[in-house]
C-alpha positions as CSV (number, residue, x, y, z in Angstrom):
1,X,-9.6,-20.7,47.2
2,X,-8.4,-20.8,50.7
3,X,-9.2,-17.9,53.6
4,X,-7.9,-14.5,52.8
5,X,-5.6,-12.4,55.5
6,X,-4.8,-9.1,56.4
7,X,-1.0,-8.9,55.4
8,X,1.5,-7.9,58.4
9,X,3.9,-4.9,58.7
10,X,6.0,-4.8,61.5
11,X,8.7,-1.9,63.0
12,X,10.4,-1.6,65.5
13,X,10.1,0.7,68.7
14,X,11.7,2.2,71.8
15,X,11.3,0.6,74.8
16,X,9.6,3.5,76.2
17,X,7.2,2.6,73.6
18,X,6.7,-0.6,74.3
19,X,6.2,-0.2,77.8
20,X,3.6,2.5,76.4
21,X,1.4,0.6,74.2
22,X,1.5,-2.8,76.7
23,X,0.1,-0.4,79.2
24,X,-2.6,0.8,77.7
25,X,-3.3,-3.1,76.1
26,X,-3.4,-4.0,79.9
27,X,-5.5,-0.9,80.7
28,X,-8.4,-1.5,78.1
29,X,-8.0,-5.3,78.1
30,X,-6.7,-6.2,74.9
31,X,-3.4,-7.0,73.3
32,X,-0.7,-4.8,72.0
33,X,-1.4,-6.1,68.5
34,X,-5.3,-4.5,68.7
35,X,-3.7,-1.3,70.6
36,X,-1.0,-0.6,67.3
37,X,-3.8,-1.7,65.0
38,X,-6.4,1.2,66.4
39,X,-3.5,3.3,66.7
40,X,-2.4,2.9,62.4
41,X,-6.5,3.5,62.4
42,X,-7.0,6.6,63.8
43,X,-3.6,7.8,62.2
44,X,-4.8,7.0,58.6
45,X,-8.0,8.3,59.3
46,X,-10.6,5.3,60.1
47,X,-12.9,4.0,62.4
48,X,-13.3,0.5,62.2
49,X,-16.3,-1.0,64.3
50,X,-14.4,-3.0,65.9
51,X,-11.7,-0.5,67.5
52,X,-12.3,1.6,70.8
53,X,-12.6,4.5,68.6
54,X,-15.3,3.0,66.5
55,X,-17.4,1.8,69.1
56,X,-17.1,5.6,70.7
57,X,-18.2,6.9,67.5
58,X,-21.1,4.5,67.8
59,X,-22.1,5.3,71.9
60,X,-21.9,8.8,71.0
61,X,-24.5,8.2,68.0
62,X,-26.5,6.0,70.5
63,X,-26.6,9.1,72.8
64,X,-27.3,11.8,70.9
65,X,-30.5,9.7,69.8
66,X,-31.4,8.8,73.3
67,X,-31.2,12.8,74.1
68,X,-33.5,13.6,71.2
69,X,-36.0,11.0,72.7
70,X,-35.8,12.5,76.3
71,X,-35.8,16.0,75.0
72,X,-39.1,15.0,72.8
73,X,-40.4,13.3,76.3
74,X,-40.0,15.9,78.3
75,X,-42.0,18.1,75.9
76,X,-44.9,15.9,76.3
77,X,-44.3,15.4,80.0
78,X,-44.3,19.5,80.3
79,X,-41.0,19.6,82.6
């Protein structure tokens, strides 16, 4: 069996639009493609890993751990 893909949808858009989404591909330095595909994400309701709002989800995990930690540390450390 060969290598399954992801099918493709596509719509059109305004210019306006466009102009929108190639900014902010530009902006966070990747394509538009990755930019509509977060975008259908966070519409529908999921985080994949892989998209900005995934990896936020992540950091924001990361930190709230790291605060616990200090927070415990600074207990010890009587500050």
């Amino acid at each position: 069996m060969g290598k399954q893909s992801n099918p493709m949808i596509g719509c059109r858009v305004s210019s306006e639009w466009k102009a929108k989404i190639e900014s902010i591909a530009t902006a966070s330095g990747r394509n538009s493609s990755q930019v509509i595909y977060e975008a259908i994400g966070v519409y529908l309701g999921c985080n994949d890993a892989n998209t900005v709002g995934g990896q936020v989800a992540s950091l924001e995990s990361r930190l709230s751990e790291v605060e616990r930690k200090l927070a415990g540390l600074t207990l010890l450390l009587g500050k």
